[in-house]
SENU-946334 format. One record per residue (C-alpha): x, y, z negated; residue number from 0. Coordinates in steps of 0.2 Angstrom, whole numbers, plus 5000, padded with zeros to 4 digits. Example, Ala and Ser with C-alpha at 12.3 -4.5 7.8 and 13.67 -1.06 7.14 Angstrom:
! residues 2
+------+------+------+-----+
!   c1 !   c2 !   c3 ! seq !
+------+------+------+-----+
! 5062 ! 4978 ! 4961 !   0 !
! 5068 ! 4995 ! 4964 !   1 !
+------+------+------+-----+
***
This chain:
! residues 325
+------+------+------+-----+
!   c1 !   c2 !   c3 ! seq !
+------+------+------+-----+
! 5000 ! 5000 ! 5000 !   0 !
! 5008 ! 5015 ! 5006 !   1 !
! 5009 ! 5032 ! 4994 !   2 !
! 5007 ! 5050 ! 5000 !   3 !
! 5013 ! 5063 ! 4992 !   4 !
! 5012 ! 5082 ! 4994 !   5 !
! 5027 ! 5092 ! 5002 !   6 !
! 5027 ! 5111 ! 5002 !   7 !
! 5031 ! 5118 ! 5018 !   8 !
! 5045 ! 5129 ! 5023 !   9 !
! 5044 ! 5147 ! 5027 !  10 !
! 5051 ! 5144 ! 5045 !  11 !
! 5038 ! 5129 ! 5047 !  12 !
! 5025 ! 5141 ! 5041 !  13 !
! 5030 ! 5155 ! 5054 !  14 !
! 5032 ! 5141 ! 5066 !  15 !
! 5014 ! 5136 ! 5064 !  16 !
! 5007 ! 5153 ! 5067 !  17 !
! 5017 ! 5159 ! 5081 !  18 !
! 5015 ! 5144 ! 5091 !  19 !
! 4998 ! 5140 ! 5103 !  20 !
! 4994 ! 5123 ! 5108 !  21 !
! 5013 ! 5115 ! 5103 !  22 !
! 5020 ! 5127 ! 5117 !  23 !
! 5028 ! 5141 ! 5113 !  24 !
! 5014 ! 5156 ! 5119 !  25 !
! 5014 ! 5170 ! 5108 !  26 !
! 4999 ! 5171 ! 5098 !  27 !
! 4984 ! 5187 ! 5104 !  28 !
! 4989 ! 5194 ! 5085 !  29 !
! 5007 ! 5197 ! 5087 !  30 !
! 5003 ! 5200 ! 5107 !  31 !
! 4993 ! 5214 ! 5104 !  32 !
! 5003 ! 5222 ! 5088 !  33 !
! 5020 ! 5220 ! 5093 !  34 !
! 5019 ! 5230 ! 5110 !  35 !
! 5008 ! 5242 ! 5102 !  36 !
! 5022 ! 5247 ! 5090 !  37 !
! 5038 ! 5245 ! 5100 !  38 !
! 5031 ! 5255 ! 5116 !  39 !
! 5030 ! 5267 ! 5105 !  40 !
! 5045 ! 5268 ! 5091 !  41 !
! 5041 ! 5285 ! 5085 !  42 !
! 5024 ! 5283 ! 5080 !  43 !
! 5019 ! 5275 ! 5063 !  44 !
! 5001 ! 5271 ! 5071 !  45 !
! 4997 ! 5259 ! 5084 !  46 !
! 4982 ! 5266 ! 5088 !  47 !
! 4982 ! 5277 ! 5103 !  48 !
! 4977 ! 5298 ! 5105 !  49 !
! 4957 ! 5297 ! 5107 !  50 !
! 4951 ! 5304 ! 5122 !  51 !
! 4946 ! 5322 ! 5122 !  52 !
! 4928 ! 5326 ! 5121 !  53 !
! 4924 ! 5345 ! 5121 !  54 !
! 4909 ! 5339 ! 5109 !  55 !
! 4917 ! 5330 ! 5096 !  56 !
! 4929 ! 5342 ! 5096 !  57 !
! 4914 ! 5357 ! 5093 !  58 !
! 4907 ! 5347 ! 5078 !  59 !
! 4923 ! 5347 ! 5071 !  60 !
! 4927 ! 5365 ! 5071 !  61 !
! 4907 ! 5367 ! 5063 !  62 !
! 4909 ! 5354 ! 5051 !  63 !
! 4926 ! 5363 ! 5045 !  64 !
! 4916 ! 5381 ! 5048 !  65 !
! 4902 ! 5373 ! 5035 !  66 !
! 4914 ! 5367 ! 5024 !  67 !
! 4925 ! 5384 ! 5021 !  68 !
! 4908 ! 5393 ! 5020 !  69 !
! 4903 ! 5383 ! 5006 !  70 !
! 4919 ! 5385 ! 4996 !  71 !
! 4919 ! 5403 ! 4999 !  72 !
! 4902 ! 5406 ! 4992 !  73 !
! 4906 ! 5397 ! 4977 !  74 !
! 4918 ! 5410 ! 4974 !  75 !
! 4909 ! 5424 ! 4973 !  76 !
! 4920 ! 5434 ! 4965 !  77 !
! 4935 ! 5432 ! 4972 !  78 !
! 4925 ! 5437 ! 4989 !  79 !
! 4918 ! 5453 ! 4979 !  80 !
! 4938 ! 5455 ! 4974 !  81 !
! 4939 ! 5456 ! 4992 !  82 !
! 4927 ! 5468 ! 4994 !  83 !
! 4935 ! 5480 ! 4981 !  84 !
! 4952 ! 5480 ! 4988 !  85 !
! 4946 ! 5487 ! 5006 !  86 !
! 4934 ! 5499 ! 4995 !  87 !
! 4951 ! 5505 ! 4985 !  88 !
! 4963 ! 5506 ! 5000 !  89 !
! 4950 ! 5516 ! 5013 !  90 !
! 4951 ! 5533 ! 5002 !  91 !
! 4970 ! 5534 ! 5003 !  92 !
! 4971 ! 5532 ! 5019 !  93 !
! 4956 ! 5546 ! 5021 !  94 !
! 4967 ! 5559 ! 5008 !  95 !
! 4983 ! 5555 ! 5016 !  96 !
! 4976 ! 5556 ! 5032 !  97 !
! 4970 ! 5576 ! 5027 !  98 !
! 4989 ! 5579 ! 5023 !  99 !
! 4994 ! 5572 ! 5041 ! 100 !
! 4982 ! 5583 ! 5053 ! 101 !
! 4983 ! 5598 ! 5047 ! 102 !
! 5000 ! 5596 ! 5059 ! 103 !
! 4999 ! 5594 ! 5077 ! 104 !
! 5007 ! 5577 ! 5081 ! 105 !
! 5011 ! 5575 ! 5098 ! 106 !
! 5015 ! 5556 ! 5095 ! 107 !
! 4996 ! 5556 ! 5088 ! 108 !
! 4987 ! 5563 ! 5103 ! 109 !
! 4991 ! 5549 ! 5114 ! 110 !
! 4979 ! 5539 ! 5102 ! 111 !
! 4967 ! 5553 ! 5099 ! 112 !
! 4975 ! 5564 ! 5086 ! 113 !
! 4965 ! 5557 ! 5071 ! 114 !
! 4977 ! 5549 ! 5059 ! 115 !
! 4962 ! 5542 ! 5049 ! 116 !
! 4954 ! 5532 ! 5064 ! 117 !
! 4974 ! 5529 ! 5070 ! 118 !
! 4980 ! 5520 ! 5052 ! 119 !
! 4962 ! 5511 ! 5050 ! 120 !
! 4962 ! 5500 ! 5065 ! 121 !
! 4982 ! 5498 ! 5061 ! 122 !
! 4978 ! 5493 ! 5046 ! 123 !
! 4961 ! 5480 ! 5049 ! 124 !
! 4968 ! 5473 ! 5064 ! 125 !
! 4985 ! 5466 ! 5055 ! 126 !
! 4975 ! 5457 ! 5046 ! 127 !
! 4972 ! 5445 ! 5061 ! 128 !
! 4994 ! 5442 ! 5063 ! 129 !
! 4991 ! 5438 ! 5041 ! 130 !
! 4979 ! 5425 ! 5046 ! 131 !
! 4988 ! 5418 ! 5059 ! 132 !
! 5004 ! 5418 ! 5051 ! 133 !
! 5000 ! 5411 ! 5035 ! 134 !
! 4983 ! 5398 ! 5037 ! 135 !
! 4989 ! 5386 ! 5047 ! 136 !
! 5005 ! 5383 ! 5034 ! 137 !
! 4993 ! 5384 ! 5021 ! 138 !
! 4982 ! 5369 ! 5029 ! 139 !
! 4997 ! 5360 ! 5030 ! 140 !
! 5005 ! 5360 ! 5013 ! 141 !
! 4987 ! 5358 ! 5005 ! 142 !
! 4985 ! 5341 ! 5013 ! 143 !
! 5003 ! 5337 ! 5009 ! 144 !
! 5000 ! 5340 ! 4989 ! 145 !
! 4982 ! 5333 ! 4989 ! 146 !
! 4988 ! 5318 ! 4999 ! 147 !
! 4974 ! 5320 ! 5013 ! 148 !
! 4986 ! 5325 ! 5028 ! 149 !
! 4990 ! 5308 ! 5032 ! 150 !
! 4970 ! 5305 ! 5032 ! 151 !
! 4968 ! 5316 ! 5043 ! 152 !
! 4979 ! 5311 ! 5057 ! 153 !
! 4970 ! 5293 ! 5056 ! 154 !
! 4954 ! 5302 ! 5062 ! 155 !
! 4948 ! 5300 ! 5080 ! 156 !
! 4950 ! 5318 ! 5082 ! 157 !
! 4966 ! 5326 ! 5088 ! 158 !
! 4977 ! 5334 ! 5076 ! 159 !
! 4978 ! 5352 ! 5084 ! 160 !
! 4961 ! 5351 ! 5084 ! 161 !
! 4960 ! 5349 ! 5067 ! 162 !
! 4973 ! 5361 ! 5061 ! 163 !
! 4963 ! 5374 ! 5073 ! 164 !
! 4946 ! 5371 ! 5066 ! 165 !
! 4953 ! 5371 ! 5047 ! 166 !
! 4960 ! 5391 ! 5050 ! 167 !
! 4944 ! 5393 ! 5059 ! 168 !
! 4935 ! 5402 ! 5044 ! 169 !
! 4949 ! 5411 ! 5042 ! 170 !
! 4948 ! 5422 ! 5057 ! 171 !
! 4930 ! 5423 ! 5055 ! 172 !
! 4934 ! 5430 ! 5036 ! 173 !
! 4945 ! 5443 ! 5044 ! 174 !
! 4934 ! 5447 ! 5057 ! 175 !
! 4920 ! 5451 ! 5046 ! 176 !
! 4934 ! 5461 ! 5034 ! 177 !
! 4939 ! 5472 ! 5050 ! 178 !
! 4920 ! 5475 ! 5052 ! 179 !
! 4916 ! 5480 ! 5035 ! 180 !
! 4933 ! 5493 ! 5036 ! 181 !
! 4928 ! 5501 ! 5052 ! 182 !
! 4907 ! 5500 ! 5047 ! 183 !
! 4913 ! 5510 ! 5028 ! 184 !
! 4926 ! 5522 ! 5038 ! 185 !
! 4911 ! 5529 ! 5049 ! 186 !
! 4899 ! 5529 ! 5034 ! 187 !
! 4908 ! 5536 ! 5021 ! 188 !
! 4920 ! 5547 ! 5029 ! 189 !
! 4914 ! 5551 ! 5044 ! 190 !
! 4925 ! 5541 ! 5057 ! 191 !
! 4918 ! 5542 ! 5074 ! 192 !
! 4922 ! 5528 ! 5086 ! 193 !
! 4909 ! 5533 ! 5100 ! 194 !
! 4920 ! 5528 ! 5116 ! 195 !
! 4921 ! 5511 ! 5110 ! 196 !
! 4927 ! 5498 ! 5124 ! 197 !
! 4920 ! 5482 ! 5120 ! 198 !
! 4927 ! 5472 ! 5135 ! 199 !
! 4943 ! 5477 ! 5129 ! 200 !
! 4943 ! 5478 ! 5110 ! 201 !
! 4936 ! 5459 ! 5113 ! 202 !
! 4950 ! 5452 ! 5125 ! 203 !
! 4963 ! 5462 ! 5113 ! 204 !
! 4957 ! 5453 ! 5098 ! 205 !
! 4955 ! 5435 ! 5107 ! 206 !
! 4975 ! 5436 ! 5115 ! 207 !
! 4981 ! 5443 ! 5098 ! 208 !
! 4974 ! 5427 ! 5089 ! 209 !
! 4981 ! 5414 ! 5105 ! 210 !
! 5000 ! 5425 ! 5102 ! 211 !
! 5001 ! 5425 ! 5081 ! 212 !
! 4992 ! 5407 ! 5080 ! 213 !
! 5006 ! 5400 ! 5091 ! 214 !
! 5020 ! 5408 ! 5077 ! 215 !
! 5010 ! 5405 ! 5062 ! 216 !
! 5011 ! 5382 ! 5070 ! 217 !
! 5027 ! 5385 ! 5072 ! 218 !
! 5029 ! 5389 ! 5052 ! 219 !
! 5018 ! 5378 ! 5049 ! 220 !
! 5033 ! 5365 ! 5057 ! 221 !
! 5045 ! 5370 ! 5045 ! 222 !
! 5035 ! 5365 ! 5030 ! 223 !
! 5031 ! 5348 ! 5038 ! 224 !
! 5050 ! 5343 ! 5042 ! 225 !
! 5060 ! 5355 ! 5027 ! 226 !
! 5044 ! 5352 ! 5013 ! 227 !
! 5045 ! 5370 ! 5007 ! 228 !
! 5039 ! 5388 ! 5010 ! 229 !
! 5047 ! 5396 ! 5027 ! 230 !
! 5053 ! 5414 ! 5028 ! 231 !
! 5048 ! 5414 ! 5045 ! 232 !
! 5032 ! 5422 ! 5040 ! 233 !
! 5039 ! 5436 ! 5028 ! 234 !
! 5051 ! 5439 ! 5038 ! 235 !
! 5040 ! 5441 ! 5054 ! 236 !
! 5028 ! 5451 ! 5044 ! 237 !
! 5036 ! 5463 ! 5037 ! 238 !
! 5048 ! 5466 ! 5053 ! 239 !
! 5029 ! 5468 ! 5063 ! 240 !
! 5025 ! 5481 ! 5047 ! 241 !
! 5040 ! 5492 ! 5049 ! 242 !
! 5041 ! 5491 ! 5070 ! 243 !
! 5025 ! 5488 ! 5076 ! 244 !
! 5015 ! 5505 ! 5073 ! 245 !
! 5003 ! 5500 ! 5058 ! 246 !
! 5006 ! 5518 ! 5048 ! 247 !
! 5014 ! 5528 ! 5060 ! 248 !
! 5014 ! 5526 ! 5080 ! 249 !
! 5029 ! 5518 ! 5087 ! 250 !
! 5034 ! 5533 ! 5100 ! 251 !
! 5042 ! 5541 ! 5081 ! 252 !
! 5057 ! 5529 ! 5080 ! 253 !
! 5072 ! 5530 ! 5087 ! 254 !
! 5074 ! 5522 ! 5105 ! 255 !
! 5083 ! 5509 ! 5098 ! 256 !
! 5072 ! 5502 ! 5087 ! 257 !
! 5057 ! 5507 ! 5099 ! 258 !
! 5067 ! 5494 ! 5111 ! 259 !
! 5066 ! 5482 ! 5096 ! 260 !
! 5047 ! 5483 ! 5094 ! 261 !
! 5044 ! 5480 ! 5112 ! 262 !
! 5049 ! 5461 ! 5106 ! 263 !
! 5034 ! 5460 ! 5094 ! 264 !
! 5016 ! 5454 ! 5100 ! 265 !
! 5008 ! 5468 ! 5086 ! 266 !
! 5016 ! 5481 ! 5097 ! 267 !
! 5007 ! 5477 ! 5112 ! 268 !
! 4990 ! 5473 ! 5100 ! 269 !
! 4988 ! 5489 ! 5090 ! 270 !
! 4993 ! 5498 ! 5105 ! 271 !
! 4978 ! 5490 ! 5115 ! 272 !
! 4966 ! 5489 ! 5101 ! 273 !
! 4967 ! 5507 ! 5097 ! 274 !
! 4966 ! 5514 ! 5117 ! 275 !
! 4949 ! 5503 ! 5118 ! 276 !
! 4942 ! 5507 ! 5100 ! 277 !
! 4950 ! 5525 ! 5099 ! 278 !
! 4951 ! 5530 ! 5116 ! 279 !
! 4937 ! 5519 ! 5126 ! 280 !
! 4951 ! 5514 ! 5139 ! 281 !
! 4943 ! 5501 ! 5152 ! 282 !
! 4953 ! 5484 ! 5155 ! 283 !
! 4964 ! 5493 ! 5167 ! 284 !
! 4968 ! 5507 ! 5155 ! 285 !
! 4975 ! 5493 ! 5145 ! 286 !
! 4980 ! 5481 ! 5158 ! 287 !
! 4997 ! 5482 ! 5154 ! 288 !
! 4998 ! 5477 ! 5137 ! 289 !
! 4984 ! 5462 ! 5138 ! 290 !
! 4997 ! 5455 ! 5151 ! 291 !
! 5013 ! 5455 ! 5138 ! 292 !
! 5000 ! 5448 ! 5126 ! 293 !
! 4994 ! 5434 ! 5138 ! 294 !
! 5013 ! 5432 ! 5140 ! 295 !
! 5016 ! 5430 ! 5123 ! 296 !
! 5000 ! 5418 ! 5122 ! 297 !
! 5007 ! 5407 ! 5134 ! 298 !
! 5024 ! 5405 ! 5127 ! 299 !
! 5022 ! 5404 ! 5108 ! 300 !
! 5004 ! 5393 ! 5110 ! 301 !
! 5012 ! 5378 ! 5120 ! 302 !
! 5027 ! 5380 ! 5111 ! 303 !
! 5021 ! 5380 ! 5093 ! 304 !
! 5010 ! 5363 ! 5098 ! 305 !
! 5026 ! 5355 ! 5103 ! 306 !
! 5036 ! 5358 ! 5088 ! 307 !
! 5023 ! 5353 ! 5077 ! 308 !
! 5021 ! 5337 ! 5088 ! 309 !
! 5038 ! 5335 ! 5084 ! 310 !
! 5037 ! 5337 ! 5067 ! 311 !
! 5026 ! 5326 ! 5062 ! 312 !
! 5034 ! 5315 ! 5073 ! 313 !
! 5050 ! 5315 ! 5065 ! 314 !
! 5039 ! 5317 ! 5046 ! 315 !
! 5032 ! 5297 ! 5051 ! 316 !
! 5051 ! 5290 ! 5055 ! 317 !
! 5056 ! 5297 ! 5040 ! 318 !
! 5040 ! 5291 ! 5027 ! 319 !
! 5039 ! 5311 ! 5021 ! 320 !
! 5023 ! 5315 ! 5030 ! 321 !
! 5014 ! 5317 ! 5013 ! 322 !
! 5028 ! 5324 ! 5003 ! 323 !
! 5030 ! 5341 ! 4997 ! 324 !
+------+------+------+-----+
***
């Protein structure tokens, strides 16, 4: 009478077992449709491929992020009222300073109208868009690196510019609203007139100087995800754009070298443009000029930002950092 007896199997029998089909040596559909999905791709972490884009999906996205912001801001309520106070505070220096300012005739000043009031006002509304641009998108990332939901978010169907656009969205529409509110109290409370408004080209102003600062403000936002810290890029940026740019004080007053300087600087070509439609009423030809430097500048930093960011995260996945901060 024969025995059995049990035997444990070896790891390479056990490997054998599973990797072979039939006793022949086929490659199982597991490891057939992992392995190639991983090594066609060595930099990605993810096998799955980019979804699709969808111009719907991608719609829902940016509301459901819109929705979201909306809801935390409300429940805020005083730090939105802060808000509120802080254009209420600023709006009557400007006004007295601006009292000290025309009673001299500032030939620098009448190529935008010769109201200093109406001239620092939209300087000073309109930088707000650069502030956004510069500083939301960074902030999206580093948010989702200390709460751990970056990661999670690249594992979504959706596309990961499209995500990182759609979470800065309220943001833009926050300033927008803010730019609104300081023109709307400037012309009922201290009598700023903007009667020759150009709409076509206040509009197109606004939409080109978002594309241009949103291009810089991914690039920072690159930084953080390969260095894991704060960049200087932004400060740096914004506080060359605050001395150069014409916010306070139009550019024409600097020395030609410097005025050579701020030609470099989207702003520049923004305010300049913003002020000729809101100020002066000038039709897209008036300002034909400066839209196209900002369209260039659209062009270049946009596509540009996007890549580098693609690299980053890229390099973040090779490395295992993606979610560290």
């Amino acid at each position: 009478m024969e025995s059995l007896q049990a035997k444990k199997p070896s790891l390479e029998e056990v490997f054998q077992r599973l990797t072979e089909s039939d006793g022949g040596n086929e490659i199982s559909p597991v490891k057939e449709a992992v392995v190639p999905a991983i090594f066609d791709n060595p930099g990605s972490s993810s096998p799955d491929p980019p979804s699709p884009f969808s111009l719907k999906s991608e719609v829902l996205t940016a509301l459901s992020f819109l929705q979201r912001d909306f809801r935390l801001q409300i429940s805020y309520r005083f730090g939105f009222l802060l808000q509120i106070a802080g254009i209420l505070l600023s709006l009557p220096s400007f006004y007295f300073l601006s009292l000290l300012v025309d009673q001299r005739v500032i030939p620098q000043l009448q190529a935008y109208g010769g109201d200093y009031f109406a001239f620092v006002l939209v300087g000073i509304a309109f930088m707000g868009y650069q502030n956004v641009a510069l500083n939301s998108f960074a902030r999206t990332i580093r948010s989702g690196q200390m709460m751990g939901t970056l990661e999670a978010m690249l594992m979504t169907p959706n596309r990961f510019p499209a995500i990182l656009l759609s979470s800065s969205l309220w943001s833009f529409v926050l300033t927008s609203f803010e730019v609104s509110l300081y023109l709307l109290l400037g012309i009922t409370l201290f009598g700023l007139r903007l009667d020759r408004v150009s709409l076509a080209g206040a509009f197109l102003t606004q939409l080109l100087t978002i594309l241009a600062f949103s291009g810089i403000g991914i690039l920072s936002a690159s930084f953080i995800v390969v260095f894991k810290q704060e960049t200087p890029i932004n400060f740096l940026f914004a506080s060359i754009s605050g001395l150069l740019a014409g916010v306070l004080y139009p550019v024409e007053v600097l020395p030609g070298w410097l005025q050579s300087l701020s030609n470099l600087l989207p702003l520049t070509y923004s305010l300049r443009a913003m002020r000729k439609a809101v100020l002066l009423g000038d039709s897209l030809i008036g300002i034909s000029t400066d839209l196209l430097v900002l369209g260039l500048f659209a062009c270049l930093l946009l596509p540009l930002g996007f890549s580098v960011l693609h690299y980053a995260v890229r390099c973040a996945k090779v490395h295992g950092s993606l979610t560290q901060f």
